[in-house]
C-alpha positions in Angstrom: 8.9 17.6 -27.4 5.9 15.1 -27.5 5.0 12.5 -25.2 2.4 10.9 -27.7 2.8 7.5 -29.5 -0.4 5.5 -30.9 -1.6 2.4 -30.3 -1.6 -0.2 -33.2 -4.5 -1.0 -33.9 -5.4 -4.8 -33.7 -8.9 -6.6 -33.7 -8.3 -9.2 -32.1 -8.4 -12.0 -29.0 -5.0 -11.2 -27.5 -3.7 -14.2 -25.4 -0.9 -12.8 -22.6 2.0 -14.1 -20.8 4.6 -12.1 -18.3 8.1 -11.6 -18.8 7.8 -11.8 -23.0 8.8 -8.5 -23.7 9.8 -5.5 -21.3 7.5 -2.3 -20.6 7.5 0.3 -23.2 9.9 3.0 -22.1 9.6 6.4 -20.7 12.0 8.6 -18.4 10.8 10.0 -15.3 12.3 11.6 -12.2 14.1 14.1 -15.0 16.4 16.4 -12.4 19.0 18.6 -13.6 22.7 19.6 -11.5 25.6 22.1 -12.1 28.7 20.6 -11.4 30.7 22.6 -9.1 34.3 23.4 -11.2 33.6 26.7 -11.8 32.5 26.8 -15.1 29.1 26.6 -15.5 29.0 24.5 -18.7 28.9 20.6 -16.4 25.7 19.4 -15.5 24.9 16.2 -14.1 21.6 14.6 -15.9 19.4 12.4 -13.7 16.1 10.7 -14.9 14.4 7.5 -13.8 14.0 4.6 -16.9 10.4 2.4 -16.4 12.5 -0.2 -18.6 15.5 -0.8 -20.6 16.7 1.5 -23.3 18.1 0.2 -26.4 19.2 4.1 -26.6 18.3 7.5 -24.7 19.2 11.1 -25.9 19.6 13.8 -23.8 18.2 16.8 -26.1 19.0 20.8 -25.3 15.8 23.5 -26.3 16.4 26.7 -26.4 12.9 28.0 -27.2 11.8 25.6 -30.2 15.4 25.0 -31.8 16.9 22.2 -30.8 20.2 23.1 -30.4 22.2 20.3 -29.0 21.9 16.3 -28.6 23.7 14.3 -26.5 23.7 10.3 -26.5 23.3 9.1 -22.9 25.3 6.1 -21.2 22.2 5.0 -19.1 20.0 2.5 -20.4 19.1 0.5 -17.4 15.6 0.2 -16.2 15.6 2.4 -12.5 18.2 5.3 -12.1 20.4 6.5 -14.3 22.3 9.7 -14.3 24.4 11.1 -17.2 27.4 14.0 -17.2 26.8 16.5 -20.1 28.7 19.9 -20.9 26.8 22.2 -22.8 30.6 24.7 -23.8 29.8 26.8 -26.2 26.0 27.6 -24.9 25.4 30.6 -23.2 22.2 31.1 -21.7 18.6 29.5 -20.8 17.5 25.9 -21.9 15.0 23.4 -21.9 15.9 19.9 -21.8 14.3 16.4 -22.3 14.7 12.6 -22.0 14.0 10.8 -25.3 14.0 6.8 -24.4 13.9 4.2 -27.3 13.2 0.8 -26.3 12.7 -2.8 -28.0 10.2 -2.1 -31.8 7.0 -4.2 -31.4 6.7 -6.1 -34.7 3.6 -6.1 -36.9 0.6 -8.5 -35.6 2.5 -8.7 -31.9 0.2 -8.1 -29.4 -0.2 -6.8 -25.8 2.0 -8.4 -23.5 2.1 -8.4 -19.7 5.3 -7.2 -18.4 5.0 -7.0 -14.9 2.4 -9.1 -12.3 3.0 -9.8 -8.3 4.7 -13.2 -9.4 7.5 -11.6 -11.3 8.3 -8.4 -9.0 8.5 -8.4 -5.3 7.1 -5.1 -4.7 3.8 -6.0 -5.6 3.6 -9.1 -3.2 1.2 -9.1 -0.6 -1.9 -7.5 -1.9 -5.3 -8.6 -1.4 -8.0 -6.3 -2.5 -6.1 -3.3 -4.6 -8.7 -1.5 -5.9 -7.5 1.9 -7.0 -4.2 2.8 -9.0 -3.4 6.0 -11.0 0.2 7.7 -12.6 0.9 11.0 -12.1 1.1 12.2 -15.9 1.7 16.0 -15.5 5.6 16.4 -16.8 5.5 19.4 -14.8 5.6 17.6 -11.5 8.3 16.4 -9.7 6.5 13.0 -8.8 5.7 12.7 -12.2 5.4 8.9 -13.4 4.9 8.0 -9.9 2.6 5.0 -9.3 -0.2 5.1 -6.5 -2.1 2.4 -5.3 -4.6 1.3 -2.7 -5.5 -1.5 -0.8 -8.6 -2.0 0.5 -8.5 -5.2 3.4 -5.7 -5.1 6.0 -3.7 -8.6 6.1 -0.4 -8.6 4.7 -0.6 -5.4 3.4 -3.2 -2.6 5.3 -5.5 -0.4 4.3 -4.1 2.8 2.5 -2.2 4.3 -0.2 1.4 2.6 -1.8 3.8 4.5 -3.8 6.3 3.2 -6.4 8.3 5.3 -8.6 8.1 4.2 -12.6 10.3 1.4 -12.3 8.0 -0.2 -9.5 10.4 0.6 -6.9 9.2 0.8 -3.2 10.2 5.0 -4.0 9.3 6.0 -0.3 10.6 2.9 1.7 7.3 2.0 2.9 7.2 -1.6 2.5 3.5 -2.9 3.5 2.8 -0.3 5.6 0.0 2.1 4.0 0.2 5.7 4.3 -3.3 5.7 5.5 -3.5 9.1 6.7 -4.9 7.9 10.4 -8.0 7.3 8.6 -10.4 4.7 9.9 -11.1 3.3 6.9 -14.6 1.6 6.1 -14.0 -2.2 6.3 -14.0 -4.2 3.1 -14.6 -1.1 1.2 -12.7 1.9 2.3 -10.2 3.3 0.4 -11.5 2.6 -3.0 -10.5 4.1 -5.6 -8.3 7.0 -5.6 -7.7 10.3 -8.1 -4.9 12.4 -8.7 -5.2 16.2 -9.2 -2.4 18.1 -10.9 -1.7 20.3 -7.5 -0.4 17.5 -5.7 -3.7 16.3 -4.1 -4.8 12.9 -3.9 -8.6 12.1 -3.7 -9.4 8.6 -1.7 -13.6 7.5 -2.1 -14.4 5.3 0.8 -18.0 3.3 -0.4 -18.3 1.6 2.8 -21.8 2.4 4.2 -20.2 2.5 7.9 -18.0 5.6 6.8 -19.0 7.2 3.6 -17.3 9.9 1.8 -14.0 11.2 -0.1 -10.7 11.9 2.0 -7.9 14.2 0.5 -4.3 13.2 0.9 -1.0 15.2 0.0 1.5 13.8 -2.4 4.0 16.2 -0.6 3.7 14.9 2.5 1.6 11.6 2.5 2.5 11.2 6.2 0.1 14.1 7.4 -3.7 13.4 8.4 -6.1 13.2 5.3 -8.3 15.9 5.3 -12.4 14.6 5.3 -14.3 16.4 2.3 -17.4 15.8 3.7 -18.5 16.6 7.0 -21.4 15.8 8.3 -22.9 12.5 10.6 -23.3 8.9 8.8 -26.4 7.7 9.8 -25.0 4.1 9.1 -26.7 3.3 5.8 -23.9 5.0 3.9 -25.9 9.3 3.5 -24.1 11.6 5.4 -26.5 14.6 7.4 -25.7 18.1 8.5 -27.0 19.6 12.0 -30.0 20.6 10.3 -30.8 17.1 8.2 -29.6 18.0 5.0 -28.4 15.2 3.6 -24.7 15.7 1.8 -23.3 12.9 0.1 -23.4 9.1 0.7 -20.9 5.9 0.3 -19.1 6.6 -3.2 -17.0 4.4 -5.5 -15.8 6.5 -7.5 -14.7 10.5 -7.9 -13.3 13.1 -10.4 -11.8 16.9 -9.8 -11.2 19.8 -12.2 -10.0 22.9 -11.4 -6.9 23.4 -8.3 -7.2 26.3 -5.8 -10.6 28.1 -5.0 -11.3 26.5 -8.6 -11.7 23.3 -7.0 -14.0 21.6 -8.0 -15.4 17.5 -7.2 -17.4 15.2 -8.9 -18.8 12.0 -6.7 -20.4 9.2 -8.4 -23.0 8.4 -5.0 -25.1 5.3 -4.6 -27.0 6.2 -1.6 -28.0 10.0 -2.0 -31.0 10.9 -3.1 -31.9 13.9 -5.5 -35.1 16.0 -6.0 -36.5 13.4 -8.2 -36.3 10.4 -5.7 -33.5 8.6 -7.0 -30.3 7.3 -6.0 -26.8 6.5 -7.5 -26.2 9.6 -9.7 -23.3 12.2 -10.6 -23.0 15.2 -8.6 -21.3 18.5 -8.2 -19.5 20.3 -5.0 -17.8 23.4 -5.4 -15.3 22.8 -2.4 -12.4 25.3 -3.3 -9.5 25.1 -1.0 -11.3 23.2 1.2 -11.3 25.3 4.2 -13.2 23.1 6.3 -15.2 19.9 5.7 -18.4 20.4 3.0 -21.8 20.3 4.9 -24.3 21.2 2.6 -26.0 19.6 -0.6 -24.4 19.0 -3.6 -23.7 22.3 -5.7 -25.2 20.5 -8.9 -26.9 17.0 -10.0 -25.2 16.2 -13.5 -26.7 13.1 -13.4 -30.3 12.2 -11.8 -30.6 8.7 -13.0 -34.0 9.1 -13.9 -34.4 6.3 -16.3 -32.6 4.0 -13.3 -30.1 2.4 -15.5 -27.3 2.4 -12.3 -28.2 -0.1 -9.7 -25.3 -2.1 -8.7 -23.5 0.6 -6.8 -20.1 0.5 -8.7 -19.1 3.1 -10.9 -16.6 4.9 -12.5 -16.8 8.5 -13.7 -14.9 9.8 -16.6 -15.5 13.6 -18.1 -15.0 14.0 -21.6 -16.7 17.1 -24.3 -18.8 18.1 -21.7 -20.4 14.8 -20.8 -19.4 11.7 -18.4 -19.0 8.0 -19.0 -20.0 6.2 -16.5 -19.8 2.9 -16.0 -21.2 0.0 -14.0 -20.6 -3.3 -12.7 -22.8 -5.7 -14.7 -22.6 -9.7 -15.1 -24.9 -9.2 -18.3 -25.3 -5.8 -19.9 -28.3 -4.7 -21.2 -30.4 -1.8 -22.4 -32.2 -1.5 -18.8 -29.2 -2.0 -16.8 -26.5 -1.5 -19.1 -22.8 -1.5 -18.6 -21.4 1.6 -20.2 -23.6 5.0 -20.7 -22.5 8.4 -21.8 -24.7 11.3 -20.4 -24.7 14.9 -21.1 -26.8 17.8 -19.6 -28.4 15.1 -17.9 -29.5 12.9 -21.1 -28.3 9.4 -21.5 -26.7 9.7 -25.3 -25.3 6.1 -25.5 -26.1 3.0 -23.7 -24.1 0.2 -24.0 -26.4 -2.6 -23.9 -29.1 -1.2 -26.3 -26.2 -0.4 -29.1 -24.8 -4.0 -28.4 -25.2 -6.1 -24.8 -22.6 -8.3 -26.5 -20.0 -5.4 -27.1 -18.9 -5.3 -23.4 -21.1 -7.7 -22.3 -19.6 -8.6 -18.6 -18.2 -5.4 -16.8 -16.6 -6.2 -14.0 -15.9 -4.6 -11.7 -16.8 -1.5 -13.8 -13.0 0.4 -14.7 -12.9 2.2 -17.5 -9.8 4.6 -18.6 -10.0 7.4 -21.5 -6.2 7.6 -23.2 -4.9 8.8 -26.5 -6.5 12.4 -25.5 -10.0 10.7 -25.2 -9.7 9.0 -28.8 -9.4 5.5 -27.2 -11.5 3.7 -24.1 -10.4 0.9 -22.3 -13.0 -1.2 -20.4 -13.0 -3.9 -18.1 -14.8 -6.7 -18.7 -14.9 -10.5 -16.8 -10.9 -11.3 -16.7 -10.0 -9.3 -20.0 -9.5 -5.8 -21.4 -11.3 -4.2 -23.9 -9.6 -1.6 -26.0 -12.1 1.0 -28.2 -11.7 3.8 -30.6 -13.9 6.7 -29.1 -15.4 8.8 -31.3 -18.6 11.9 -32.1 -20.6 12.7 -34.5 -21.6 16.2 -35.3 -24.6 16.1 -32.7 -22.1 14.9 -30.4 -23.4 11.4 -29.2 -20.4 9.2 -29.0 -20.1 5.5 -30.6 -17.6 3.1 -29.8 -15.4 0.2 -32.1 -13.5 -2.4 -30.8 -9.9 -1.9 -31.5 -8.3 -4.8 -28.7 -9.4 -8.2 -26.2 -6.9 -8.9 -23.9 -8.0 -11.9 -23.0 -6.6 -13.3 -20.4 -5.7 -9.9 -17.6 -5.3 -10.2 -14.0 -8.6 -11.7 -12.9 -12.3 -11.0 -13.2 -12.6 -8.5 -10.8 -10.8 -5.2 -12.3 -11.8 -2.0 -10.4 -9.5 0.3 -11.7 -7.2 1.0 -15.1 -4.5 3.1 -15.5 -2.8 4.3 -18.5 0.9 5.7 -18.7 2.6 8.2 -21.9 4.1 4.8 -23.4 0.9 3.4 -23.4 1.6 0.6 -20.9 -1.7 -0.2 -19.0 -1.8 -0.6 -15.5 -4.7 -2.6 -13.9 -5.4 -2.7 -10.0 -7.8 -6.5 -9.6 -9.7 -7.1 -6.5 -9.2 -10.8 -4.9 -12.2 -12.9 -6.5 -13.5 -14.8 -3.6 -12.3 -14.6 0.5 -9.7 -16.8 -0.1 -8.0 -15.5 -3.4 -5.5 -12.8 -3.5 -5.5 -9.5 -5.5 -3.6 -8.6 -8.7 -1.5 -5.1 -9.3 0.5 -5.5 -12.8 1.4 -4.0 -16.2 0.3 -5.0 -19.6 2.5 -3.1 -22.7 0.5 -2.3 -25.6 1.6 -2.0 -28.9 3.0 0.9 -30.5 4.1 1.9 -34.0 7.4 3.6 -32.6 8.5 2.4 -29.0 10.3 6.0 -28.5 9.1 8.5 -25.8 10.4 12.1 -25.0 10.0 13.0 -21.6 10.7 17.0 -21.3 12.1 18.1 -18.0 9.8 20.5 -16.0 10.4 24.0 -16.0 11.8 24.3 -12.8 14.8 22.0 -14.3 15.7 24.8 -16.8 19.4 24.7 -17.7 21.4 28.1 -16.9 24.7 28.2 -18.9 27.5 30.4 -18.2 29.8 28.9 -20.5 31.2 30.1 -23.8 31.4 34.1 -24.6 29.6 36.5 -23.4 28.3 39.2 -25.5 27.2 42.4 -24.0 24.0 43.5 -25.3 23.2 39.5 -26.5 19.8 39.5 -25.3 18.5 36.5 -28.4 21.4 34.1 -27.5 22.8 34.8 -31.3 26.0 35.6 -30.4 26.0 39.9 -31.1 24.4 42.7 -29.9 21.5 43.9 -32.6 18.9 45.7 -33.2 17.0 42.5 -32.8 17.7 42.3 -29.0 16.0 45.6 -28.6 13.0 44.5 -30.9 13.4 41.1 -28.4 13.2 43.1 -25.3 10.2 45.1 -27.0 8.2 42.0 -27.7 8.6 41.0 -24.1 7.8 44.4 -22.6 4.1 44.8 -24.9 3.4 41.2 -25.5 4.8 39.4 -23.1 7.0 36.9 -26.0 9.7 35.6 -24.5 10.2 33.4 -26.9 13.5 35.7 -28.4 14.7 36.2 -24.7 18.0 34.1 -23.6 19.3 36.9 -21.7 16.8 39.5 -21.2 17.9 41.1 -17.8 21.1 42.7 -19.0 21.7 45.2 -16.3 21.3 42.3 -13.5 18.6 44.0 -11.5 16.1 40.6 -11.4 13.7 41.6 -14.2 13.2 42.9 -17.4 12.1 46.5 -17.9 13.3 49.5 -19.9 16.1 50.1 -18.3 17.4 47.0 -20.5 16.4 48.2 -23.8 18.1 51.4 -22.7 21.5 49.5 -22.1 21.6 47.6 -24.9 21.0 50.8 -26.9 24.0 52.1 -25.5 26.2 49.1 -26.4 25.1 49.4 -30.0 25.9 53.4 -29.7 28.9 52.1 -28.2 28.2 54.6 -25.4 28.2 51.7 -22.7 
């Protein structure tokens, strides 16, 4: 079950217009229901289409074999539900969504599919500036959409949700979940980042109210907890009691780890590190958080020595042990350039001395790895630019252009999102005081328009159906001396990849006393 397709590759000036085609398609929302008739062999299918179908299959794992397919009636973009019976099945399944949607043709190029003009959810905003998707299949919000605005006037300041489809999922309408934050103005609420335990990080880069804010995607309603404690001082650095300084305004942030593991990442223009400078990448260890961090940084990954970052506006991006970082520049250049790529504190590629034409205008400094790191998009002044990532053996990284899309929402793009059919999502602050800002949807082009969605764990199918064979601890229909080898592979090596009924004398788990029933069936003792 892959979620993977690839990106043609096309070098070339890609002109754009909304509503040509429809958004390539995924399934999200996957949630699975026995039907109550007694039989345990009806289930009711659910899963949430980001755009029409021309087909979806409803596929039933058990392990690695796929072991039944069933054609599905919903091929609507939004909700669909399907009614499958699985008779004949006995035991534990995995199950996934596999959506095929409209083939791109050779030479067609990206295409924007959705913009505020041609949905009604996405009316209103002014200064959007941070958007991400919740890619982990394992969540239940997975292919949820999260965006911020940054300026209160139609819209206020705070975090929107929109399932895949773009629906308003939560009913919030233009009231922010906001998290009774008091939000820096023009600049609060930047840019925002998604953890895979549920927790959503929120930079502020105002200089009034510096800092990072965690939100719950569980209950976005509660107060955001401050990561940083500490005193502004009003010039965006944050000071303990004892005048340590802790972190200042930051644009942009990053977290590994979930749990005491926990672990953030700040890009920070105003705090300054043993060497004197300002705007670099740093470190905090903050765990679960237990109350606000109020100390220095736990590392400096970046020092900006060389002081290539001076505009203030960055993005972070990990990736084989180093960061990209960007910046927002109206020329780039080998002193201030737009793009670098830094590891163990050493600047291994600079944009603007490889080629100040290559990006050349990066505004407003998103970037967004995809294609598990093998492709970088980039934003430059009102267009996209699309490029194959790769490292040499020393493990300094070169970039080649693969896509322009030329026109995108405006010049101003602060953030870029990427989604597992490889439809780009862009969040465009408003260009001038009286402009508005842009949240929309570009597909790209893929060889196969075809993505399988598998449902998460916790959606595991449980068939009752068909016969039950004592002793039938492999799902093969007898009892063998196979299901004792099963339940011995379990026992010493934890493989459970033979088990469809392991727990054969219904106590809850799998131990012995299971190998020592199905021994007896075989003896015929039992």
């Amino acid at each position: 079950m892959k979620l993977k397709t690839l990106l043609f590759v096309v070098l070339a000036s890609v002109a754009t217009m909304a509503g040509a085609r429809e958004a390539n398609v995924f399934a999200s929302g996957l949630m699975a229901f026995e039907c109550d008739n007694g039989t345990n062999t009806d289930f009711m299918i659910c899963y949430t289409l980001n755009a029409p179908a021309t087909s979806v299959t409803i596929n039933i794992y058990q392990g690695e074999t796929l072991v039944k397919t069933i054609e599905s009636s919903g091929l609507a973009k939004g909700y669909n539900e399907q009614a499958i019976n699985l008779a004949g099945l006995s035991g534990e399944y995995t199950w996934s969504v596999k959506a095929t949607g409209e083939a791109w043709s050779e030479g067609e190029t990206a295409t924007m599919v959705i913009d505020e003009n041609n949905t009604a959810t996405l009316e209103g905003y002014m200064s959007p500036r941070g958007i991400t998707i919740d890619k982990d299949t394992e969540s239940e919000f997975y292919g949820r959409i999260y965006v911020t605005e940054t300026r209160n006037d139609v819209r206020n300041v705070g975090i929107y949700v929109y399932d895949a489809a773009f629906n308003d999922i939560t009913g919030q309408g233009n009231t922010a979940y906001n998290g009774n934050v008091a939000w820096g103005a023009s600049s609060g609420c930047t840019r925002i980042f998604l953890n895979k335990d549920g927790k959503i990080y929120l930079s502020d880069w105002s200089d009034g109210h510096p800092g990072v804010w965690r939100a719950d995607a569980f209950d976005l309603n509660a107060d955001f907890v401050p990561v940083f404690g500490g005193t502004p001082n009003g010039d965006g650095l944050r000071f303990n009691e004892d005048e340590v300084a802790i972190a200042g305004s930051i644009p942009s942030c990053w977290v590994e780890g979930t749990g005491e593991n926990t672990v953030l990442y700040t890009f920070d223009e105003d705090y300054i590190n043993t060497n004197g400078n300002v705007q670099g990448v740093y470190q905090y260890n903050i765990g679960n958080l237990e109350q606000p961090w109020a100390d220095a940084p736990s590392a400096i990954i970046y020092d900006n020595a060389e002081n290539l970052h001076q505009n203030g506006n960055s993005m972070i991006i990990p990736q084989n042990g180093g960061w990209w970082i960007s910046q927002t520049r109206w020329t780039d250049g080998a002193a201030i350039p737009s793009l670098v790529y830094v590891k163990n504190n050493e600047v291994l590629f600079n944009s603007g001395a490889v080629d100040p034409e290559m990006i050349l205008r990066s505004y407003s400094s998103a970037i967004c790895l995809f294609d598990e790191g093998t492709k970088l998009a980039v934003s430059s002044y009102n267009n996209i630019k699309i490029f194959e990532v790769t490292f040499d053996d020393a493990g300094v990284p070169s970039l080649s252009e693969l896509m322009n899309i030329d026109p995108a929402l405006g010049q101003n793009c602060y953030s870029i999102a990427i989604d597992a059919a490889h439809n780009m999502y862009l969040a465009v602050d408003r260009a001038n005081a009286s402009s508005t800002g842009n949240v929309g949807v570009f597909a790209l082009p893929v060889p196969e328009n075809v993505c399988e969605t598998p449902a998460p764990s916790a959606q595991k199918l449980f068939v009752g159906g068909g016969t039950v064979v004592a002793g039938d601890v492999d799902g093969d229909g007898v009892a063998t001396a196979g299901d004792i080898t099963a339940l011995y592979n379990y026992l010493l090596n934890s493989d459970s990849s033979a088990i469809v009924n392991g727990d054969q004398d219904g106590d809850g788990t799998i131990t012995a006393g299971d190998i020592t029933l199905v021994y007896n069936i075989l003896l015929g003792s039992n």
